[in-house]
C-alpha positions as CSV (number, residue, x, y, z in Angstrom):
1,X,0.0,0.0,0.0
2,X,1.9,3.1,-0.8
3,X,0.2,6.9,-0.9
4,X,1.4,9.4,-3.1
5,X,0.6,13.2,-3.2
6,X,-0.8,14.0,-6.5
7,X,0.2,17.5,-7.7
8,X,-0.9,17.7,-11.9
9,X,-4.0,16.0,-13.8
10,X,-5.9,15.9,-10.2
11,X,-8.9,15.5,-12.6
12,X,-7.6,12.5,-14.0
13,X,-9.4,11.4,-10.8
14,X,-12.8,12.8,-11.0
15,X,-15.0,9.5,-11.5
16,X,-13.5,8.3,-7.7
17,X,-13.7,12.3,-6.4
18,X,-17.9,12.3,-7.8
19,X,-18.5,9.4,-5.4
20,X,-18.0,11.8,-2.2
21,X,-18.9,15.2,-4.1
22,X,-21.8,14.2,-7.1
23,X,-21.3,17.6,-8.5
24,X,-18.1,19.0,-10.3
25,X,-18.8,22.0,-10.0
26,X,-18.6,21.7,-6.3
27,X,-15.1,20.0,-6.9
28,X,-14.0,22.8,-8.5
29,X,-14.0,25.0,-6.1
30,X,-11.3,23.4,-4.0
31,X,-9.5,20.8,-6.1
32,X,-6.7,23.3,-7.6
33,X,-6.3,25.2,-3.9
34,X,-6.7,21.7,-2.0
35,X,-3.7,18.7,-1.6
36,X,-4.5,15.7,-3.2
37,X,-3.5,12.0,-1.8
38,X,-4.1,8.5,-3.7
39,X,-3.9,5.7,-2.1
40,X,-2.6,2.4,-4.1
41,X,-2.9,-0.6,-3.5
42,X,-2.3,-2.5,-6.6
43,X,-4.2,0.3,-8.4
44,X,-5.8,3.2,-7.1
45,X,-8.0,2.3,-4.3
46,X,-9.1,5.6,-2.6
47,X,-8.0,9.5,-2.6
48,X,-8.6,12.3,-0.1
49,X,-8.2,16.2,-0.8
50,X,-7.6,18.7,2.2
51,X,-7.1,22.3,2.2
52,X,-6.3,24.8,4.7
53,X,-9.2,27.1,6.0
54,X,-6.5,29.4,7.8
55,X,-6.1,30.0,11.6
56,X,-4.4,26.7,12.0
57,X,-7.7,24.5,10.5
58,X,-6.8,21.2,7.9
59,X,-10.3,20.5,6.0
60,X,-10.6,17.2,4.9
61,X,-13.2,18.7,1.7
62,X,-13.0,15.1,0.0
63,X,-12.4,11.6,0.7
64,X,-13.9,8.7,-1.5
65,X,-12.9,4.5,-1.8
66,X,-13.5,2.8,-5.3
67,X,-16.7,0.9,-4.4
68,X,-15.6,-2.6,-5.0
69,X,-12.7,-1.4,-2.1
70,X,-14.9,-0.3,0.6
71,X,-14.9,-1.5,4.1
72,X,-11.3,-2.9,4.1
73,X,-9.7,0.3,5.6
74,X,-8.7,2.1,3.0
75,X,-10.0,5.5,3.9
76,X,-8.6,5.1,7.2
77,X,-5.5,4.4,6.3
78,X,-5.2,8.0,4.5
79,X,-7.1,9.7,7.0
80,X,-4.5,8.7,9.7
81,X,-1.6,9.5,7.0
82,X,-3.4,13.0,6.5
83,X,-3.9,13.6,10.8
84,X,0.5,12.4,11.1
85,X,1.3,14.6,7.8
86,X,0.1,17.3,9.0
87,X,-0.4,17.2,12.4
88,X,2.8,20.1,13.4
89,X,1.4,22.5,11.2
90,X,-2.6,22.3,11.7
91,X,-4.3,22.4,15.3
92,X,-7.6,21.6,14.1
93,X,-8.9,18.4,11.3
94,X,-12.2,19.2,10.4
95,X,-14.3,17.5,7.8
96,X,-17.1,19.0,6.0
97,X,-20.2,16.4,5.3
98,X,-23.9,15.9,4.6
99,X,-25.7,14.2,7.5
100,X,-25.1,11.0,5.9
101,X,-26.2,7.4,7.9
102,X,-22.7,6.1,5.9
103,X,-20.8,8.8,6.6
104,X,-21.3,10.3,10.4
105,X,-20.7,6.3,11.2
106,X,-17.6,6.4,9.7
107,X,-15.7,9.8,10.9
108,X,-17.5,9.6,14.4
109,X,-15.5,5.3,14.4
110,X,-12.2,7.8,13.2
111,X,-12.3,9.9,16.5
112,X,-14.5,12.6,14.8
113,X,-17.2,14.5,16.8
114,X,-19.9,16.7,15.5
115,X,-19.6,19.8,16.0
116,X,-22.0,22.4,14.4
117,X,-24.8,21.9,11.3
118,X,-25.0,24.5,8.6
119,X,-28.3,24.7,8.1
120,X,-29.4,24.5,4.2
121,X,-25.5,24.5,3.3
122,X,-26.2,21.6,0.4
123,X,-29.6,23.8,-0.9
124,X,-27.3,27.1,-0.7
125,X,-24.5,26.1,-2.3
């Protein structure tokens, strides 16, 4: 299993980024500001995109496992790669979700906790 930064072509990934984030244009808005991470695993198995928010806050803005992958730790494994990577120059890792029954689950088991709901973001933006 090795994880690699990806730095050009970061749309060369957009069928595996539209699985967390449906639309593109929503991926747009942070995919050229944000740091992209692929994880492989005798091909590419997941990928995670984080940007920095300022005032020492790490916001994981995408993370998505090729379906046929899921449930055997694969998005774990980069989120703990992500939290060690940068964990001297960021205070705070935040993710940024829908209130999702498959995805609370899963970043609450990671050490996440909930804390605020923008209301309407999804209708808004």
């Amino acid at each position: 299993m090795q994880i690699t930064e990806i730095t050009k072509n970061k749309k060369d990934f957009l069928p595996l980024l539209l699985l967390a984030d449906e639309q593109e244009s929503m991926v747009d808005l942070y995919l050229d500001r944000g740091r992209m991470f692929v994880l492989d695993d005798g091909g590419v198995k997941a990928e995670c995109v984080v940007t920095d928010e300022g005032e020492g806050i790490l916001e994981i803005k995408n993370i998505a496992t090729e379906p046929n992958s899921q449930g055997k730790g694969y998005a774990s494994a980069l989120l703990e790669f992500v939290e060690e990577k940068f964990r001297d120059e960021f205070t705070t890792l935040q993710v940024g979700t829908g209130d999702s029954p498959l995805t609370i689950p899963f970043y609450e088991k990671c050490g996440f906790t909930r804390h605020h709901v923008i209301k309407d973001f999804f209708t808004k933006n």
